[in-house]
DRENTOR-893376 format. One record per residue (C-alpha): residue number from 1; residue in three letters; x, y, z. Coordinates in nm, 3 decimals. Last residue first. Layout:
ATOM guvex kolro      xx      yy      zz
ATOM   NUM   ALA       X       Y       Z
...
This chain:
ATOM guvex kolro      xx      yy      zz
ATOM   376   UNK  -0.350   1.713   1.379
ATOM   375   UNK  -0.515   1.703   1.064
ATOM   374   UNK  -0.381   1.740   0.791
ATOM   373   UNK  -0.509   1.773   0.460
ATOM   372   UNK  -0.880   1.892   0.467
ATOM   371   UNK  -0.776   2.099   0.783
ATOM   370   UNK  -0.753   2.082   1.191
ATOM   369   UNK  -0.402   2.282   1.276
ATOM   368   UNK  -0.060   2.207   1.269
ATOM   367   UNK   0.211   2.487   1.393
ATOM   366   UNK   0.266   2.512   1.093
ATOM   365   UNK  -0.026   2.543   0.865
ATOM   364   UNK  -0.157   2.367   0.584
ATOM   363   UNK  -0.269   2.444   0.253
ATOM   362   UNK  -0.366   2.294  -0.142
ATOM   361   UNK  -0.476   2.376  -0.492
ATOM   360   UNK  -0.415   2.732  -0.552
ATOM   359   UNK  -0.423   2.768  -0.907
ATOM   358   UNK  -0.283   3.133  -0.897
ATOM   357   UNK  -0.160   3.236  -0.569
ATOM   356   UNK  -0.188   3.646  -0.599
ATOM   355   UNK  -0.414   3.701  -0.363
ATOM   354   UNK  -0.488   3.665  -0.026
ATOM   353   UNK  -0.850   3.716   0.046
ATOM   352   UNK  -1.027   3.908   0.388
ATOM   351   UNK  -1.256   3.841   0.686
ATOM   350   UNK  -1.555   3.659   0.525
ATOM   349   UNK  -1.776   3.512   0.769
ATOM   348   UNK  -1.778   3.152   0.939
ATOM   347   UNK  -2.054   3.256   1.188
ATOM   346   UNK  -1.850   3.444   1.418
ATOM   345   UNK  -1.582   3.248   1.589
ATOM   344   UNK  -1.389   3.061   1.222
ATOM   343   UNK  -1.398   3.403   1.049
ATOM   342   UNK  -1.323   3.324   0.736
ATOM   341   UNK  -0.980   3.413   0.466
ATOM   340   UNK  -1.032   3.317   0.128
ATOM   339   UNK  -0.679   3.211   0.007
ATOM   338   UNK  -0.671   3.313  -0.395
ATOM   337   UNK  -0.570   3.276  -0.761
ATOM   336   UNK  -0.971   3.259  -0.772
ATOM   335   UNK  -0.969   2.944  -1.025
ATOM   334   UNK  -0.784   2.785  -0.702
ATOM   333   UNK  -0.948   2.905  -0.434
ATOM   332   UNK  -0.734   2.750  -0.120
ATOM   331   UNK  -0.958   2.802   0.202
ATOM   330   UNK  -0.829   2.966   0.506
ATOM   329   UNK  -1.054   2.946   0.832
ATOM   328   UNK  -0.994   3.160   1.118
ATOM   327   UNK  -1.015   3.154   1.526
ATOM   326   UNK  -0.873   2.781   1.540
ATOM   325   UNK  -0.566   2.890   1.732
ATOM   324   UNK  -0.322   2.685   1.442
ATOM   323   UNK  -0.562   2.885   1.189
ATOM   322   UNK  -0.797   2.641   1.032
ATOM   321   UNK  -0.759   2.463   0.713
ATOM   320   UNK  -0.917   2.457   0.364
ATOM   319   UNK  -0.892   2.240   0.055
ATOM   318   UNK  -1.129   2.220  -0.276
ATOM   317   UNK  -1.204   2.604  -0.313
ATOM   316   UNK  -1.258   2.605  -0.682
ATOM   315   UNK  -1.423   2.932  -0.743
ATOM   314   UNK  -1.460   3.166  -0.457
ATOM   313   UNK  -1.611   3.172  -0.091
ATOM   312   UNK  -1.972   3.166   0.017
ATOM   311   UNK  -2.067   3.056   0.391
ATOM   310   UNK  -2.344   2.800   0.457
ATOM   309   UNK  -2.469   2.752   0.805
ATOM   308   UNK  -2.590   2.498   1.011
ATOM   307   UNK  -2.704   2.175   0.823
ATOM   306   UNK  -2.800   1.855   1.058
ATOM   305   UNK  -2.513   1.621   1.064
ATOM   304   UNK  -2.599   1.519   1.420
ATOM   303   UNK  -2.332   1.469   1.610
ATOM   302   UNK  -2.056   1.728   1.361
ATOM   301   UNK  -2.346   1.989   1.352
ATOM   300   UNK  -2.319   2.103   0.960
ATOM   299   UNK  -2.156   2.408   0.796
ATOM   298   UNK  -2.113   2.431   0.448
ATOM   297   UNK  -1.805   2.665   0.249
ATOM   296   UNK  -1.968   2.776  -0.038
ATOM   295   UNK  -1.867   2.823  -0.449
ATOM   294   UNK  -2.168   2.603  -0.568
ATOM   293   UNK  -1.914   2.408  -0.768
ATOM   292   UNK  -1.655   2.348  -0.461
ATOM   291   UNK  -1.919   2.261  -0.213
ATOM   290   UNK  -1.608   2.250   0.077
ATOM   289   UNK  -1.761   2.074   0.361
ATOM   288   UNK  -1.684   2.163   0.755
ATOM   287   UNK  -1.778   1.912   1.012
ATOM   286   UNK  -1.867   2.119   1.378
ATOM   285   UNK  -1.823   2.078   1.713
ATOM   284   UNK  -1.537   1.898   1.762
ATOM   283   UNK  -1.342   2.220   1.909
ATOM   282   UNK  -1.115   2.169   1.649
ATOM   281   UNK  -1.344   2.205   1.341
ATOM   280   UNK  -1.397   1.864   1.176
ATOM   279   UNK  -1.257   1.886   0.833
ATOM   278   UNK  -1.407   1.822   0.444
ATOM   277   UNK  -1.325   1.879   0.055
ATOM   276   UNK  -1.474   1.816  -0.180
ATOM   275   UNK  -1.830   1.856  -0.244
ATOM   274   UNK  -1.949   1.905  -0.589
ATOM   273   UNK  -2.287   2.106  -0.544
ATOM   272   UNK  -2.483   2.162  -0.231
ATOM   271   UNK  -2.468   1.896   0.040
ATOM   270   UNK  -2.740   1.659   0.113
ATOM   269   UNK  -2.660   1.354   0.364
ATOM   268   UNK  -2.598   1.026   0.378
ATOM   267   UNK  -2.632   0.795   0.718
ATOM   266   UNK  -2.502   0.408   0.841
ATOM   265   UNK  -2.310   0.348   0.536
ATOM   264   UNK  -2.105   0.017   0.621
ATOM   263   UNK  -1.772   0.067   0.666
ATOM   262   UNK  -1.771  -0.257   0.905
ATOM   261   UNK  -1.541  -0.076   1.212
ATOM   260   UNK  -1.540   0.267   1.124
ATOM   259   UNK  -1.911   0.313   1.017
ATOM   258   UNK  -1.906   0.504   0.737
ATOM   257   UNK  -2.101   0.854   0.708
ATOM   256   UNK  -2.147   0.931   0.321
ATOM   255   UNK  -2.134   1.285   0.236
ATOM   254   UNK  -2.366   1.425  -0.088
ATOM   253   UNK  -2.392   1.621  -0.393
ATOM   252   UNK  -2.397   1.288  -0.604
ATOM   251   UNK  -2.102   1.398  -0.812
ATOM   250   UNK  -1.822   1.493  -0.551
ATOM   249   UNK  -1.923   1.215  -0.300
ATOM   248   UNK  -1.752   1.314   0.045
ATOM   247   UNK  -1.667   1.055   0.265
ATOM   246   UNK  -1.701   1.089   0.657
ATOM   245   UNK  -1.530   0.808   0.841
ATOM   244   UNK  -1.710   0.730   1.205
ATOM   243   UNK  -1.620   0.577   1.529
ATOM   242   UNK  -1.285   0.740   1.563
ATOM   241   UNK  -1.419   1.022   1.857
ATOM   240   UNK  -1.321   1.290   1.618
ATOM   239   UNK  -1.451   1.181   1.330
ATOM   238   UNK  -1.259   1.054   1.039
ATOM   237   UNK  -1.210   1.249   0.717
ATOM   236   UNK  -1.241   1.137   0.311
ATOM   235   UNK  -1.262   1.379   0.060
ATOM   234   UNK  -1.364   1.236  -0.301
ATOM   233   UNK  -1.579   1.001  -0.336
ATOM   232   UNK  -1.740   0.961  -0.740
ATOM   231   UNK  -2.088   0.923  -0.714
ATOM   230   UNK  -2.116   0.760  -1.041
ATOM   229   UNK  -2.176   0.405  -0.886
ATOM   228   UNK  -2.260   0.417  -0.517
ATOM   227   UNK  -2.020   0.310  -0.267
ATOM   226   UNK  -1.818   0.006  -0.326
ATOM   225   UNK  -1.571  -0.095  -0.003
ATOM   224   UNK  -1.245  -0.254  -0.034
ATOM   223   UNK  -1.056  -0.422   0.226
ATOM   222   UNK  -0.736  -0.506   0.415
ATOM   221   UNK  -0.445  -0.449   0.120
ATOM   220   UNK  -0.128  -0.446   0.295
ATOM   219   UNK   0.052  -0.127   0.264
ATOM   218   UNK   0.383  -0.246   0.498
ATOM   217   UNK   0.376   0.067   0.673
ATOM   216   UNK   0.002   0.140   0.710
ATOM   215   UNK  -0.201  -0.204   0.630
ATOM   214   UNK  -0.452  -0.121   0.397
ATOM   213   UNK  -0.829   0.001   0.318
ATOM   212   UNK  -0.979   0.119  -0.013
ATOM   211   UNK  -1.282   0.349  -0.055
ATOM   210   UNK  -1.472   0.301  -0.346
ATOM   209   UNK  -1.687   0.483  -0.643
ATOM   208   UNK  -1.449   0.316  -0.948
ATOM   207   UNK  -1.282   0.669  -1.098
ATOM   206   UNK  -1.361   0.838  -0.721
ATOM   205   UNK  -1.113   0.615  -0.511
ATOM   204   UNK  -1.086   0.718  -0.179
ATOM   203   UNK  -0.793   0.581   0.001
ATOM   202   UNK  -0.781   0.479   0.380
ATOM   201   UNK  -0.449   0.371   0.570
ATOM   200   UNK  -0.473   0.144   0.851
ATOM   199   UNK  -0.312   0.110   1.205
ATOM   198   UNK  -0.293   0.467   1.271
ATOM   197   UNK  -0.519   0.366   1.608
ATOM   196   UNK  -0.764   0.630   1.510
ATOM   195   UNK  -0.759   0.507   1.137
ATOM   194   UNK  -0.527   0.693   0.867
ATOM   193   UNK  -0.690   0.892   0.566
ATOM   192   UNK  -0.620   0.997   0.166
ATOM   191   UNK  -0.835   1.119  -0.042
ATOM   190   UNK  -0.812   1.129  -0.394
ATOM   189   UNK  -0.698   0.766  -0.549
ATOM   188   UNK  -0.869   0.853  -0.953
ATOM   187   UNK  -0.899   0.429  -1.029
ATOM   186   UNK  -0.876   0.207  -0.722
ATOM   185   UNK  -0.535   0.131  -0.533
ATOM   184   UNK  -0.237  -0.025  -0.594
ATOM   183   UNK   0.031  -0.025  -0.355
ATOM   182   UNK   0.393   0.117  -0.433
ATOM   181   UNK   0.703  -0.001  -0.212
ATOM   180   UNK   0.978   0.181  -0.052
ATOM   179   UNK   1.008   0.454  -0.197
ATOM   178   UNK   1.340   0.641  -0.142
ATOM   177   UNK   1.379   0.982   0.113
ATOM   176   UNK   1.586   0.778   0.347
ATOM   175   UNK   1.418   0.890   0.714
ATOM   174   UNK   1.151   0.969   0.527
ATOM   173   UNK   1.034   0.658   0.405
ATOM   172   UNK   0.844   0.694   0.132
ATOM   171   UNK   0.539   0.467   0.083
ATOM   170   UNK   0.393   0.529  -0.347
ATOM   169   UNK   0.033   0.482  -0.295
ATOM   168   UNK  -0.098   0.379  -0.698
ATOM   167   UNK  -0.390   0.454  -0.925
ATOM   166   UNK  -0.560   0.181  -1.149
ATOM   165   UNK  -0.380   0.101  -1.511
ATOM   164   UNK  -0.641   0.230  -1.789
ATOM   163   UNK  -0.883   0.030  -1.995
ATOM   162   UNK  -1.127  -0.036  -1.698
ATOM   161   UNK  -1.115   0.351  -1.677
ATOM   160   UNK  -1.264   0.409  -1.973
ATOM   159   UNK  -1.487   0.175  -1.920
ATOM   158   UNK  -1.584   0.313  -1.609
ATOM   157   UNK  -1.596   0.623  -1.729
ATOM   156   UNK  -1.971   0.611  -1.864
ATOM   155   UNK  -2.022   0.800  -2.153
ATOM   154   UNK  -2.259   1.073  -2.204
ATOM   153   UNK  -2.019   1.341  -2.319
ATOM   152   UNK  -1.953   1.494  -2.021
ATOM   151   UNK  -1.815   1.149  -1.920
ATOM   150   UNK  -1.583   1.123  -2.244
ATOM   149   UNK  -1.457   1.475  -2.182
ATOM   148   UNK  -1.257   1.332  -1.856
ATOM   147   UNK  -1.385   1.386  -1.508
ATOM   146   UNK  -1.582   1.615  -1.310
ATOM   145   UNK  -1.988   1.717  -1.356
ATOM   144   UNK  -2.035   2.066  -1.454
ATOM   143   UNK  -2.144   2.317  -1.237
ATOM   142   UNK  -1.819   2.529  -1.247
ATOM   141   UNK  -1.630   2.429  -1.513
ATOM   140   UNK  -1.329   2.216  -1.466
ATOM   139   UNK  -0.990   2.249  -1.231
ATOM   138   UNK  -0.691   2.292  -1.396
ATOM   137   UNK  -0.549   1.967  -1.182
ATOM   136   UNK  -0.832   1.768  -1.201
ATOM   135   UNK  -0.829   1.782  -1.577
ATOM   134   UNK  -0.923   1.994  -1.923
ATOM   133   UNK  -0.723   2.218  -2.084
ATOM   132   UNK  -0.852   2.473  -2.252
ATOM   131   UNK  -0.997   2.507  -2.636
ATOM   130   UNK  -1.391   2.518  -2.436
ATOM   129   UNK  -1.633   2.325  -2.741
ATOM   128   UNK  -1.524   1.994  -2.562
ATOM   127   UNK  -1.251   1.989  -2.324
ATOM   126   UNK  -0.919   1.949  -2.482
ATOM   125   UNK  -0.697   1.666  -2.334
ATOM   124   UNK  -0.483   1.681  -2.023
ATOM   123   UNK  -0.109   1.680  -2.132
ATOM   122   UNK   0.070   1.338  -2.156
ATOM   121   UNK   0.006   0.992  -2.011
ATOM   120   UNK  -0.205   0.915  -1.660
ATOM   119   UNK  -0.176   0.558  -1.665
ATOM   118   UNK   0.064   0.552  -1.384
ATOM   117   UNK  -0.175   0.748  -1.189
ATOM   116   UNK   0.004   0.907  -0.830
ATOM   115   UNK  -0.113   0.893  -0.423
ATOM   114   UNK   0.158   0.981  -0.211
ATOM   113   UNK   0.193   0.875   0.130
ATOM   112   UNK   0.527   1.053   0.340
ATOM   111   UNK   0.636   0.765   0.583
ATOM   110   UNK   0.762   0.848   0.957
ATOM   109   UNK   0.489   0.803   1.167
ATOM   108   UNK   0.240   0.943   0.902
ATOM   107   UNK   0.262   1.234   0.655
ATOM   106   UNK   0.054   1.296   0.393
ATOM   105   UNK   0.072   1.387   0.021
ATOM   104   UNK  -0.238   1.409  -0.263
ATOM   103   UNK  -0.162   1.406  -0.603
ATOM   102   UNK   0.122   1.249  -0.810
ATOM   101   UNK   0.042   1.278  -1.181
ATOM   100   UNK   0.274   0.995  -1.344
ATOM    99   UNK   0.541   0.833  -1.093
ATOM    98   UNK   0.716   0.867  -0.782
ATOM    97   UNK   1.081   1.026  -0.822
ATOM    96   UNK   1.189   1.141  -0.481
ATOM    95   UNK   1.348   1.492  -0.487
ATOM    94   UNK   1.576   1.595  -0.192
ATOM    93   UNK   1.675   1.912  -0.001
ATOM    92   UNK   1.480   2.202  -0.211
ATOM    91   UNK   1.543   2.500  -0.031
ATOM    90   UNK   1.310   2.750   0.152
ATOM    89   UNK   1.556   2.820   0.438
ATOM    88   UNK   1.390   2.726   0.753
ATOM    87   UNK   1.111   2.559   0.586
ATOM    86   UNK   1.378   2.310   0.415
ATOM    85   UNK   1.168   2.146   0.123
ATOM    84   UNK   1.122   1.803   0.039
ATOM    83   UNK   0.988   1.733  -0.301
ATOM    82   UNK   0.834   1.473  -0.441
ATOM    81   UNK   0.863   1.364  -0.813
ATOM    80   UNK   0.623   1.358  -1.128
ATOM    79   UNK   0.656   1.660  -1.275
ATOM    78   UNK   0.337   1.709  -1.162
ATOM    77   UNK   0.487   1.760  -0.813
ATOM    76   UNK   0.352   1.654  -0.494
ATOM    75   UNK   0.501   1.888  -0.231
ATOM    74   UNK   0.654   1.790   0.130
ATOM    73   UNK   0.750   2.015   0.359
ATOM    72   UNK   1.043   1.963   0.610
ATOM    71   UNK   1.132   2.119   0.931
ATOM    70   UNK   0.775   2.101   1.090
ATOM    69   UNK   0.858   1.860   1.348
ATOM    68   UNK   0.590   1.619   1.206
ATOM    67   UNK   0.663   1.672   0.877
ATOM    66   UNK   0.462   1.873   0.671
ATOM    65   UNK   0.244   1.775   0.390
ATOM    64   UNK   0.161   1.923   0.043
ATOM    63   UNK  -0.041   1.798  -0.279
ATOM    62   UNK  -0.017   2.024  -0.551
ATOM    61   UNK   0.273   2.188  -0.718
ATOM    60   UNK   0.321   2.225  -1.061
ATOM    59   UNK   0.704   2.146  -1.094
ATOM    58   UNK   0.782   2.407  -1.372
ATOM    57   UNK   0.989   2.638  -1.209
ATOM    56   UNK   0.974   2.564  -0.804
ATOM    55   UNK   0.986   2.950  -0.671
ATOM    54   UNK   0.887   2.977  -0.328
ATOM    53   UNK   0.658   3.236  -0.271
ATOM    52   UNK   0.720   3.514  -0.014
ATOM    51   UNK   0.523   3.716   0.259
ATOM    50   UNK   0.107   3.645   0.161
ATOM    49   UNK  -0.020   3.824   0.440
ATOM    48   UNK  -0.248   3.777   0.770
ATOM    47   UNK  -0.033   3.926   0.962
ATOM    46   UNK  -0.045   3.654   1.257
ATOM    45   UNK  -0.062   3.404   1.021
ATOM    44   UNK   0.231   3.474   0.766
ATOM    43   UNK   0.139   3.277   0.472
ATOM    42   UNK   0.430   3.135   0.233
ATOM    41   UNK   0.318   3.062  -0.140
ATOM    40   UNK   0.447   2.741  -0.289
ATOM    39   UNK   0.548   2.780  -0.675
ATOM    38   UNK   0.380   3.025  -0.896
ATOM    37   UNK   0.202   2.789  -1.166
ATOM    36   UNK   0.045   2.493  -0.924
ATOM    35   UNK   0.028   2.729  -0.608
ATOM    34   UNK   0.082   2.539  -0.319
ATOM    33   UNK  -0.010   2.705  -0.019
ATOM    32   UNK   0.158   2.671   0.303
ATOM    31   UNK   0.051   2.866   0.635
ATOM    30   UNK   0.245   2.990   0.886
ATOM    29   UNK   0.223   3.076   1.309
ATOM    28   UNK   0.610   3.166   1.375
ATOM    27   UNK   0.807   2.915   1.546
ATOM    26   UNK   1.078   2.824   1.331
ATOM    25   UNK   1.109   3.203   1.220
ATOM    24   UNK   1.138   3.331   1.574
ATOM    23   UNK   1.378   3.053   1.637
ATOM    22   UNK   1.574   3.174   1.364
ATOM    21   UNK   1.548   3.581   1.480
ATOM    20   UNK   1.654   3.492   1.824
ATOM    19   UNK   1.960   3.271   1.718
ATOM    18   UNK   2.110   3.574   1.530
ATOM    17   UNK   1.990   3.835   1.808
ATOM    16   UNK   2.200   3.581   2.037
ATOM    15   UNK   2.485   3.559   1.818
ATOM    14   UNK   2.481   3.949   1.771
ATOM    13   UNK   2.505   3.968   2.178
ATOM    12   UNK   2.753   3.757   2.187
ATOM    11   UNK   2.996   3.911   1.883
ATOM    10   UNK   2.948   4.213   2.130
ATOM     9   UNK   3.067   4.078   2.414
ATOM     8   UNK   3.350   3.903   2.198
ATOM     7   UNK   3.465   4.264   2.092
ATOM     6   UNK   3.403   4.411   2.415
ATOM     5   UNK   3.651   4.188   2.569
ATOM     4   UNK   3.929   4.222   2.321
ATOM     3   UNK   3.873   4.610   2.343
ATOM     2   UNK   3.992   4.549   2.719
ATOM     1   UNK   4.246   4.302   2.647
């Protein structure tokens, strides 16, 4: 009886340690990084270290989301599907098939959005004079305008992409893990954005230079706003008191501010080259812009929009997010196979890089933090 009892004692304790150790792991400050040759590299925040990548073969990973509780992660593959990972044990749970070059991913009261291109069809196509690929998911010259070869070479793509199917939302419902309906959107859907209330769902469309509006849930189409032609909008973020949307416009070198309630432009504003790209810090203080030609990180007042401070990071940095405790910055580098690490408290400086994430497109954090993705 006696060795009986310290047998389950012990079986106790190792239970406990057991239990200890998992909701350490559920908890633990991480970051998310999806690498579009290595898989989805794992961040541990309060090291600071790249701890394990999760292996997805030949998915090519971009666009991520969590859920709300954390337990799932969502990846846009260009495989064409979604995935839904287990964070707790790095396992692929369910694929949902979406479509042609599936993008950007996010997560709203219960529905994954996925933006996709059914007229996207095979590989990307040469670049001129270069023998590489050529695309938004390889990423393109730095200081060269974006797009297909036929824009670099003097034509306009708006025929081209008047010849081409536009770019669809694909709703999931995550409760399922099926689509439940597709919405068309504009040509090249980038950004995507929810209203204050979550009652609408925002798109940027950069192949046609507008920013479409629908009904979240069903996907009802509300509106469609033209900005200026060729400026191609990109990022798309609304201010923290939900009066304003703040587009960025990749080839004009700019940020729009839209009035929320008429999205009409009420002020544009000078950014260095081929912004991407953009967060409020969590304090409210501050609107961050990823220049991702000129290689910066840009700083402006987040009231006034006046320019604060510029902050140079590596090639290709299109999405960033703060640390869960808003003290750092992490931007994903993709043609520098690396998370730039910034000191979000003292003037945005380099702390560190994290290497070994090649084509780093995308990252958020768990717990969720203020980002170019998510925001929370």
């Amino acid at each position: 009886m006696h060795c009986t009892r310290r047998t389950r004692m012990a079986a106790s304790v190792a239970l406990a340690v057991l239990l200890g150790a998992g909701a350490g792991h559920a908890f633990a400050a991480t970051a998310y990084v999806t690498s579009e040759t290595n898989g989805v590299g794992v961040i541990d925040l309060d090291q600071m270290r790249l701890t394990k990548t999760i292996g997805l073969g030949s998915d090519g990973p971009r666009g991520l989301s969590l859920t709300a509780d954390g337990r799932r992660l969502l990846v846009a593959n260009k495989t064409g599907d979604l995935s839904a990972i287990d964070t707790s044990t790095d396992k692929i749970v369910a694929r949902v098939k979406i479509g042609k070059n599936p993008e950007f991913v996010r997560v709203h009261r219960g529905y994954a959005y996925v933006t996709y291109e059914p007229g996207d069809s095979g590989p990307p196509p040469q670049a001129q004079g270069t023998g590489k690929p050529e695309g938004k998911s390889e990423g393109k010259p730095e200081g060269k305008p974006e797009g297909k070869p036929e824009d670099q070479a003097g034509k306009g793509h708006d025929d081209d992409d008047a010849n081409s199917p536009p770019a669809e939302v694909a709703i999931v419902d995550l409760k399922t893990m099926k689509v439940i309906r597709s919405v068309k959107s504009g040509h090249e859907t980038e950004g995507v954005e929810f209203s204050p209330d979550g009652r609408e769902l925002l798109v940027t469309n950069e192949g046609d230079d507008t920013v479409s509006v629908y009904r979240t849930g069903s996907g009802a189409p509300v509106r469609t706003v033209k900005l200026d032609k060729g400026s191609r909008p990109r990022g798309i973020k609304s201010t923290p008191d939900g009066k304003h949307y703040v587009v960025t416009l990749e080839n004009a070198s700019k940020f729009v501010v839209l009035d929320a309630a008429t999205l009409k432009p009420v002020k544009t504003v000078d950014t260095k080259l081929g912004p991407y790209g953009v967060a409020f810090d969590p304090s409210g203080k501050h609107l961050l812009i990823a220049a991702a030609r000129d290689k910066t990180l840009q700083v402006f007042d987040a009231k006034t929009y006046e320019h604060v401070t510029d902050a140079p990071v590596g090639q290709r940095c299109w999405h960033f997010t703060f640390t869960p405790d808003g003290s750092k910055v992490l931007m994903a580098c993709g043609r520098s196979n690396a998370v730039y690490v910034l000191d979000a408290k003292n003037n945005y400086q380099m702390l560190s890089q994290i290497g070994d994430l090649p084509l780093a497109w995308g990252i958020v954090t768990s717990p969720p933090s203020q980002g170019s993705i998510d925001s929370r």
